[in-house]
BAFI-3210 file (N, C-alpha, C; in Angstrom, 3 decimals, decimal comma, padded with zeros to 6 digits):
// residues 211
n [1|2|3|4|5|6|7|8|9|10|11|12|13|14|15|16|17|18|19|20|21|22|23|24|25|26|27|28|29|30|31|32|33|34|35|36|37|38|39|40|41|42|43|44|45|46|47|48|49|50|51|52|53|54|55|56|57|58|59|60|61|62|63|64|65|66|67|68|69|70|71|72|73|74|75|76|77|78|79|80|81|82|83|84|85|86|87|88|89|90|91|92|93|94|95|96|97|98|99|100|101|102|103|104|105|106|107|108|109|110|111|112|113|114|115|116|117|118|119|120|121|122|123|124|125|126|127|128|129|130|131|132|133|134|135|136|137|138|139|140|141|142|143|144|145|146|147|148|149|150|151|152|153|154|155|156|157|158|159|160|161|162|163|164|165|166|167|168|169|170|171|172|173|174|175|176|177|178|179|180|181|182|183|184|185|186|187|188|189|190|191|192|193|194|195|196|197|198|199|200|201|202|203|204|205|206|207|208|209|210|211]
n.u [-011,923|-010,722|-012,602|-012,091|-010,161|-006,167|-002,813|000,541|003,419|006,601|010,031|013,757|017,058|018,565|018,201|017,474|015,237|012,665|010,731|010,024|008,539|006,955|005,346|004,835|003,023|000,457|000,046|-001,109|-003,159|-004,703|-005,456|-006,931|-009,188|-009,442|-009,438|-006,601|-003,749|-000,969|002,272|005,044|008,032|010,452|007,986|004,720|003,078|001,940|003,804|004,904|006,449|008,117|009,862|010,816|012,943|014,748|016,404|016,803|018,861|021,897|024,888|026,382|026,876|024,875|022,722|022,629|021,457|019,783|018,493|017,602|016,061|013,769|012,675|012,182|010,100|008,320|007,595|006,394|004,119|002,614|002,207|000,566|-001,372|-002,937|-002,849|-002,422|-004,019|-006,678|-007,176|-007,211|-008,854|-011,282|-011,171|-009,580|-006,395|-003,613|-000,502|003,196|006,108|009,108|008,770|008,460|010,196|012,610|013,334|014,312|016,223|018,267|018,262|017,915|020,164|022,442|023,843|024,718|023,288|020,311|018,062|015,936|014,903|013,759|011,491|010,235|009,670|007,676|005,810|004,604|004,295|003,112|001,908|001,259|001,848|002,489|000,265|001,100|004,339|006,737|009,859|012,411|014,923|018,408|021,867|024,445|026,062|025,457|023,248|023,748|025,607|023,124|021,714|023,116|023,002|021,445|021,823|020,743|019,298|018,804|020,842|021,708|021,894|023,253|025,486|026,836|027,798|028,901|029,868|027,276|025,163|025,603|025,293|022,763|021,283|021,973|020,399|017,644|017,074|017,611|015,174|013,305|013,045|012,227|009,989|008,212|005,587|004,401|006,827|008,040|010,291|011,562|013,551|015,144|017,154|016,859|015,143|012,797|010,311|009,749|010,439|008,139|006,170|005,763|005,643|002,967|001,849|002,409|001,077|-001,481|-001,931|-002,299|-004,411|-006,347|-006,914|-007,359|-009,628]
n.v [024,203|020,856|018,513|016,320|015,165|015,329|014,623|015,359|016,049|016,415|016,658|017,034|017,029|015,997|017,684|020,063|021,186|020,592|019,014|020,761|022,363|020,905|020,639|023,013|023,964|022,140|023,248|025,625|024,896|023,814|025,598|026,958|025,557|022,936|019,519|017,808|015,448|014,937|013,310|010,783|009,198|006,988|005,278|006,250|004,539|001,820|-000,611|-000,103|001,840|000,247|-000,648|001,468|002,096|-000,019|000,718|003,134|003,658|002,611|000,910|002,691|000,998|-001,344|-002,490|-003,555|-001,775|-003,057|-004,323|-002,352|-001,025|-002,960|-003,030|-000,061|000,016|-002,044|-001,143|001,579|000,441|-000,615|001,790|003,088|001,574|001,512|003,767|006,395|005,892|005,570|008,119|009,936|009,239|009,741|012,354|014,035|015,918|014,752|014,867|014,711|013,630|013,133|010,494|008,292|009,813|009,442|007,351|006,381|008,041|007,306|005,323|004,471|005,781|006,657|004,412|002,914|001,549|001,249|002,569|002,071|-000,549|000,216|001,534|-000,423|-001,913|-000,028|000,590|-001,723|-002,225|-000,001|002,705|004,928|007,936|011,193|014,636|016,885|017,411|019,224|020,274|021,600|023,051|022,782|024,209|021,914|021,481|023,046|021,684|019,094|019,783|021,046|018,761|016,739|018,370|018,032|015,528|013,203|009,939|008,283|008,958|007,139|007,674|009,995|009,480|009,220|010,713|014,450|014,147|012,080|013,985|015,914|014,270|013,618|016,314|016,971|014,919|015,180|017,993|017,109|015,127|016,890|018,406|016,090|015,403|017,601|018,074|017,602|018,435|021,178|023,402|025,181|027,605|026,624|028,323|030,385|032,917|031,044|031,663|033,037|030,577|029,122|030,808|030,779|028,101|027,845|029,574|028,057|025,658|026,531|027,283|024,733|023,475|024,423|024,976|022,280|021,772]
n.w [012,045|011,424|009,356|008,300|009,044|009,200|008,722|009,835|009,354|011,060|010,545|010,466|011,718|014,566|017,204|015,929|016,946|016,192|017,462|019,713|018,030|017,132|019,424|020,196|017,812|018,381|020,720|019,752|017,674|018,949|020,876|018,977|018,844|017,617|017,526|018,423|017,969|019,070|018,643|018,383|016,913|016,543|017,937|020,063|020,465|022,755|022,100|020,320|021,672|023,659|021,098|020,497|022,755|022,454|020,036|020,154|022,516|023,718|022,797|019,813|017,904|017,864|016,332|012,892|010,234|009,099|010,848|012,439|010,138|009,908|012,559|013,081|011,182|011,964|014,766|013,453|011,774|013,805|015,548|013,568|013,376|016,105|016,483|014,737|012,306|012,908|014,651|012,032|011,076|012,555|012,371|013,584|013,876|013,360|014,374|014,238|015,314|013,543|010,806|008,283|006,680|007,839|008,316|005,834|005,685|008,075|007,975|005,328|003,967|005,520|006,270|004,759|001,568|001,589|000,882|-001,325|-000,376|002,126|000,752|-000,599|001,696|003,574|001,305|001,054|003,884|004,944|003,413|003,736|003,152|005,092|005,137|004,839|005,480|007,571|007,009|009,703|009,292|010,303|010,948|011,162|012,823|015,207|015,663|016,439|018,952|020,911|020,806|021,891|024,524|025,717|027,309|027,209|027,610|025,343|023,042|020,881|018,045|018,230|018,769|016,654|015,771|013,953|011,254|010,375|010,951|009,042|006,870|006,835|007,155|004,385|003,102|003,868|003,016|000,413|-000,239|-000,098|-001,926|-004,065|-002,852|-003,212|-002,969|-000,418|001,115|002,850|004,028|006,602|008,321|010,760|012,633|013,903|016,174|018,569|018,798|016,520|014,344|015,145|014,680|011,985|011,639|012,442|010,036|007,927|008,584|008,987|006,683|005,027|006,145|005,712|003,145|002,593|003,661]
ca.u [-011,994|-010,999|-013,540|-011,929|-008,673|-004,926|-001,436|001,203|004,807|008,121|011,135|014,826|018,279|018,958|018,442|017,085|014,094|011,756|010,128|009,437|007,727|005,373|004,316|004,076|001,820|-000,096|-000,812|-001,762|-004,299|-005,832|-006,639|-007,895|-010,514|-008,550|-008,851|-004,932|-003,294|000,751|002,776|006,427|008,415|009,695|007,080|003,695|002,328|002,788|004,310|006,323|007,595|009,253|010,954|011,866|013,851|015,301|017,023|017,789|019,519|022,950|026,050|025,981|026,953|024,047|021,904|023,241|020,646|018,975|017,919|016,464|015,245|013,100|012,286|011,357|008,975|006,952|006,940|005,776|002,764|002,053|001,912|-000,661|-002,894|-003,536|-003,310|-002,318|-005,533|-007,981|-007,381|-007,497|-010,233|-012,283|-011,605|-008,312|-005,025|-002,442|000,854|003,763|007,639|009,095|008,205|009,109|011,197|013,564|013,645|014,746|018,300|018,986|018,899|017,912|021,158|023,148|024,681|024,357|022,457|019,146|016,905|014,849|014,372|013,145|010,505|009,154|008,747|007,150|004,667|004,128|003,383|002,695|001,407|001,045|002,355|001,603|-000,449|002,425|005,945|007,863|011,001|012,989|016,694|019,576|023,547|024,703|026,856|024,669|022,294|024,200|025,707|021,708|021,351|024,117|023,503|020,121|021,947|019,015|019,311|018,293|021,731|022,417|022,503|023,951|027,030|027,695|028,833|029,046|029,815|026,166|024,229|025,414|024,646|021,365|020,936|021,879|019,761|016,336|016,956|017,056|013,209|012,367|013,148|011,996|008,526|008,191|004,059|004,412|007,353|007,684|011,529|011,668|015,006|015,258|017,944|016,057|014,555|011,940|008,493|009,678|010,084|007,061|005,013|006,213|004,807|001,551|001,204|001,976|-000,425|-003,213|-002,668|-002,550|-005,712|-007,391|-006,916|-007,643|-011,241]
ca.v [022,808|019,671|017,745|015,008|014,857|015,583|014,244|016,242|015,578|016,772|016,127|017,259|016,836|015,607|019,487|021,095|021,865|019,975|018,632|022,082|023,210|020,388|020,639|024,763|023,997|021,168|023,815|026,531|024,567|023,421|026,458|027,650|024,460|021,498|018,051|017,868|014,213|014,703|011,876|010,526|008,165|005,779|005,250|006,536|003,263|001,111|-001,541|000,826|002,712|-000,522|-000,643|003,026|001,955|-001,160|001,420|004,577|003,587|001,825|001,433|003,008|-000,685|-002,568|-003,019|-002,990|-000,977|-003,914|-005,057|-001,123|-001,243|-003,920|-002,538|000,748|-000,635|-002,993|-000,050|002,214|-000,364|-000,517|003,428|003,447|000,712|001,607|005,607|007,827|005,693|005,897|009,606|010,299|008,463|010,091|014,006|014,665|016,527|013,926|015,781|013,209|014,253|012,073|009,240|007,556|010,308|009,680|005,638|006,664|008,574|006,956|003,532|004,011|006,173|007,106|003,557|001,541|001,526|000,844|003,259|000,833|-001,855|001,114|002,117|-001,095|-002,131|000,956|000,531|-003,006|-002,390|001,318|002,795|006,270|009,515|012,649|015,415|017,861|017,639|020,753|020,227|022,214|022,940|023,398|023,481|020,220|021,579|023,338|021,096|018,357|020,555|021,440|017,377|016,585|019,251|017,565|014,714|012,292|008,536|008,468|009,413|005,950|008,129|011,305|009,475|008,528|012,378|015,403|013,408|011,580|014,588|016,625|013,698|014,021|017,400|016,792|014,001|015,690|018,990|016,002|014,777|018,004|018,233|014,900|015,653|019,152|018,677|017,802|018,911|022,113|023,782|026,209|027,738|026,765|028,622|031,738|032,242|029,819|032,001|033,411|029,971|028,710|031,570|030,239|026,411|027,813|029,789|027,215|024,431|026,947|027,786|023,745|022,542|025,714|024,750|021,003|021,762]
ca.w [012,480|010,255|010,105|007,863|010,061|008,726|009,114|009,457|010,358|011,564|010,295|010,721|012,020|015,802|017,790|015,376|016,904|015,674|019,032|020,074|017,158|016,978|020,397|019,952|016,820|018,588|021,436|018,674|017,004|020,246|021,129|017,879|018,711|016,795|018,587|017,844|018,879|018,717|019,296|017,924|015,794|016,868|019,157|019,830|020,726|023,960|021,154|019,345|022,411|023,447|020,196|020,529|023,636|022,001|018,789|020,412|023,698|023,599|021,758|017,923|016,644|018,310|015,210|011,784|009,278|008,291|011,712|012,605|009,315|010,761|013,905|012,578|010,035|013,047|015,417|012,406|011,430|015,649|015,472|012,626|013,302|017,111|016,779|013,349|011,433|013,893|014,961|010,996|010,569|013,999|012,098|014,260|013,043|013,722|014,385|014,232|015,463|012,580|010,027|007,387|005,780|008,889|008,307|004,562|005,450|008,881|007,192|003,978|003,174|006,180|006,644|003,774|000,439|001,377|000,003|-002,147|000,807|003,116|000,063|-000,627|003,154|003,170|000,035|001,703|005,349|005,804|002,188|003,938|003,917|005,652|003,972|005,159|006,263|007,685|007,621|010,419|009,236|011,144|010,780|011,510|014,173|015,955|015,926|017,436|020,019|021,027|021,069|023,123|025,580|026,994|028,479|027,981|027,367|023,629|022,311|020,044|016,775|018,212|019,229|015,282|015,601|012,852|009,553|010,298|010,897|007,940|005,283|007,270|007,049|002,962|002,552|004,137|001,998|-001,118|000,388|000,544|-003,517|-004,293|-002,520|-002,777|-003,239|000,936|002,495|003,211|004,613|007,361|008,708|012,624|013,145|014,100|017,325|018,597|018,791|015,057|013,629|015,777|013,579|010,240|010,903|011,891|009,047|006,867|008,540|008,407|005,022|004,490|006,864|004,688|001,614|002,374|003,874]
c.u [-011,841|-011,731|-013,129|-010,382|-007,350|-004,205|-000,675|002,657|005,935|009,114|012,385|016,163|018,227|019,372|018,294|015,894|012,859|010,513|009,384|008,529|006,627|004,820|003,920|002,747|000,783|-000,821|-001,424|-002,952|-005,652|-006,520|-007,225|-008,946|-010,196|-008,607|-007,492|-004,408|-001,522|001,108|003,668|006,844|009,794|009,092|005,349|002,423|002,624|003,718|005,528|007,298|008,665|010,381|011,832|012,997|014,760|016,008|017,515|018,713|020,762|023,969|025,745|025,926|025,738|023,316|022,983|021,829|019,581|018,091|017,133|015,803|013,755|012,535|011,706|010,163|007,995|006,700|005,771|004,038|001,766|001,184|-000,080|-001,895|-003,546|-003,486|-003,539|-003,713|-006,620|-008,295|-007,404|-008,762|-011,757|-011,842|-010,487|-007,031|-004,294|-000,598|002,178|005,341|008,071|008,156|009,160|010,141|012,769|014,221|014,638|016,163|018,605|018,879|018,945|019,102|022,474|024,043|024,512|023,442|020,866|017,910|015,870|014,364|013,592|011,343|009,638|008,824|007,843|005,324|004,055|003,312|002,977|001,762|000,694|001,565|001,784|001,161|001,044|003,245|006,643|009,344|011,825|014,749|017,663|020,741|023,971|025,244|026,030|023,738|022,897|024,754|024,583|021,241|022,304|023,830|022,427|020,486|021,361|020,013|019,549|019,189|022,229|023,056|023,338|025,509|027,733|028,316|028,323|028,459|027,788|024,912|024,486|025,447|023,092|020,547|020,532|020,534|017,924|016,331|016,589|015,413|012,548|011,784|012,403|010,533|008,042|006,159|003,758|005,112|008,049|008,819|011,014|012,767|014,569|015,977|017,574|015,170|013,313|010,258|008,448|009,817|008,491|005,546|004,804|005,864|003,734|000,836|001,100|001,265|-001,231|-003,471|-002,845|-003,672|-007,078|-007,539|-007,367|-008,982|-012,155]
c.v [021,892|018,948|016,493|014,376|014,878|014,514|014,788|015,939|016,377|016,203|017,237|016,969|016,735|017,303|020,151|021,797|021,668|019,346|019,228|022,539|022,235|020,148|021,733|024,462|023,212|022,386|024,817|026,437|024,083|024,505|027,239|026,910|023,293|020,584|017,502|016,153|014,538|013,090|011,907|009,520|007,938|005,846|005,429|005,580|002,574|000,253|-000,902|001,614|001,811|-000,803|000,607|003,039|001,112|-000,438|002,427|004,514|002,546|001,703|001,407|001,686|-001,635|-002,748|-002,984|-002,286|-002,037|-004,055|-003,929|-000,821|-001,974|-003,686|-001,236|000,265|-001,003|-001,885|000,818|001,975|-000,431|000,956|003,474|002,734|001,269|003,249|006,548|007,115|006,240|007,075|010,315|010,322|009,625|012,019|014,263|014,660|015,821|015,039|015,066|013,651|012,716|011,097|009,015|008,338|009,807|008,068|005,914|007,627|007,877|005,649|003,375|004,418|006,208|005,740|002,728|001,823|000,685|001,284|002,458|000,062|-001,005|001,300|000,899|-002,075|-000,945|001,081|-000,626|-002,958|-000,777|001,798|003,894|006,953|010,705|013,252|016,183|017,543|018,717|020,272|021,050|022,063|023,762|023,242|022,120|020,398|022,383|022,810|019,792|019,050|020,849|019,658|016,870|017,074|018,807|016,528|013,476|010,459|007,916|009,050|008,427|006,921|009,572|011,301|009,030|010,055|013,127|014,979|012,776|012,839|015,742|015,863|013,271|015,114|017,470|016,199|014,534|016,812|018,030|015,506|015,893|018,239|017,193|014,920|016,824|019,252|018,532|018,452|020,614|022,964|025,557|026,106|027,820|027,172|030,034|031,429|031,916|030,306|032,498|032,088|029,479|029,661|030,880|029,178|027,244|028,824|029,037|025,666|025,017|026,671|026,234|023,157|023,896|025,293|023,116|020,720|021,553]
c.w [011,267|010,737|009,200|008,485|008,931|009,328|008,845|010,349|010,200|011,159|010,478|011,359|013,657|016,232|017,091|015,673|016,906|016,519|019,499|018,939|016,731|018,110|020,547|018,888|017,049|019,634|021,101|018,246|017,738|020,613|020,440|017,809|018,368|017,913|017,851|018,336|018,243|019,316|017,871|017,168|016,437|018,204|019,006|019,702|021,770|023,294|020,777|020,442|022,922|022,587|020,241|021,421|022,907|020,381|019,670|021,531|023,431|023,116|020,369|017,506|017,124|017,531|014,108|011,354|009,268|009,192|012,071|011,440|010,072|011,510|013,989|012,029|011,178|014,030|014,454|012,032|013,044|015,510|014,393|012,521|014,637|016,946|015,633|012,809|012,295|014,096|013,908|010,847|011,010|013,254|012,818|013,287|014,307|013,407|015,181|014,403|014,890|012,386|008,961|006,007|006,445|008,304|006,858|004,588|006,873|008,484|006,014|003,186|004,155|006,505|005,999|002,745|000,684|001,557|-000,171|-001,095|001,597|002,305|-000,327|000,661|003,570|002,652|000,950|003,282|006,174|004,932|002,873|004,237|004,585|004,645|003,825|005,750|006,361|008,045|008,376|010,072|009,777|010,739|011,494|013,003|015,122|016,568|016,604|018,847|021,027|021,629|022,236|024,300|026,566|027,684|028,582|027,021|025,911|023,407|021,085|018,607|017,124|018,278|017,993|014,944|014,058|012,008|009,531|010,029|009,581|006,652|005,769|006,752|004,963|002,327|002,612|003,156|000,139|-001,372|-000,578|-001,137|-003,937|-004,313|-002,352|-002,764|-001,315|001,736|001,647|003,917|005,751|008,604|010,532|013,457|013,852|015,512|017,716|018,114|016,833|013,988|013,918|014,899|012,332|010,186|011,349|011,367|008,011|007,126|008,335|007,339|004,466|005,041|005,974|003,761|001,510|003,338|003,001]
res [x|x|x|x|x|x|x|x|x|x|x|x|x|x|x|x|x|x|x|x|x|x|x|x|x|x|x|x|x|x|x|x|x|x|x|x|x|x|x|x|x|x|x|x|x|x|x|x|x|x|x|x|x|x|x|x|x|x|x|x|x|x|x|x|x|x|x|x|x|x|x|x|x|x|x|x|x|x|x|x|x|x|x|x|x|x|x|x|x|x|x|x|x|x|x|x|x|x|x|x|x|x|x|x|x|x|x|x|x|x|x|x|x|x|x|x|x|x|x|x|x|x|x|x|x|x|x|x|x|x|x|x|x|x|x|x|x|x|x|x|x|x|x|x|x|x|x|x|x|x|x|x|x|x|x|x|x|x|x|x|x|x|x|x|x|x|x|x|x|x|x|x|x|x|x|x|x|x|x|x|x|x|x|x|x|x|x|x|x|x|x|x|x|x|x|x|x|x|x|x|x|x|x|x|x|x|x|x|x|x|x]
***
């Protein structure tokens, strides 16, 4: 049991997986006893899920960067004031399908140079990272293929095609370097219950070691 509460997030490429393996590890830890709270990015707030509609649904050109810049960020701050603090706070392992690694290549790199603007809106209105990030990696093509194939509403970035998801795929393996004291790589190309082992051996071994 944590009794000072975690954060722990998901990251990866559109179908890679990533979805599934933090609601497998959410129902893992539950029943090892864990008061677990999952929940998503963007979203994960009545506030923020509106915004989540208002970015992911529609044609690719309906924002530029700057403006989901923007709109990330205020969902983001929604998210953390009404749920990720509180359920930290209250001793619960927060388990988060993306954050702010995501805001940092789908705006901060993937369409425009703005890295830096992402990091100090960021520093300014969030000024938290997870303990842990797993990143889930997939081939680009596979992993869109996998995204595509559900059909669902929420396609805005899937329809920027290929080229997007493999300077995705690049850019998260760069994170992964960058922050190697959080995040954490595991190959999702393997099948589901054998990656599904591999995150929760490496949350144990991180809610272990941070008791």
């Amino acid at each position: 049991m944590s009794a000072k509460g975690a954060f722990i997030s998901f990251e990866g490429i559109d179908g890679s997986g990533k979805s599934t393996q933090a609601r497998l590890l959410a129902e893992r830890l539950r029943a090892e006893g864990h008061d677990v709270v999952l929940t998503r990015e963007p979203g994960g707030s009545p506030g923020a899920e509106e915004i989540r509609a208002l970015v992911l649904q529609g044609d690719p050109d309906r924002w530029s960067a700057e403006t989901e810049l923007l709109l990330f960020t205020a969902a983001r701050r929604d998210h953390m004031e009404r749920l990720i603090l509180p359920a930290i706070s209250a001793g619960k392992i927060v388990i988060c399908d993306r954050f702010a690694d995501s805001t940092r290549l789908y705006q901060g790199l993937s369409r425009g140079d703005l890295r830096a603007t992402v990091d100090q809106l960021h520093d300014l209105m969030i000024g938290r990272e997870p303990d842990l990030t797993i990143l889930i990696d997939m081939d680009p093509e596979t992993g869109l293929a996998r995204a595509k194939g559900r059909q669902g509403v929420e396609e805005r970035f899937e329809d920027f095609g290929t080229d997007l998801q493999q300077k995705m795929r690049a850019g998260f393996l760069g994170l992964a370097k960058e922050f190697p004291h959080r995040f954490h790589t595991i190959d999702g190309g393997r099948p589901i219950e054998i990656v599904a082992h591999d995150v929760h051996a490496l949350a144990q071994s991180h809610l272990t070691s941070s008791l």
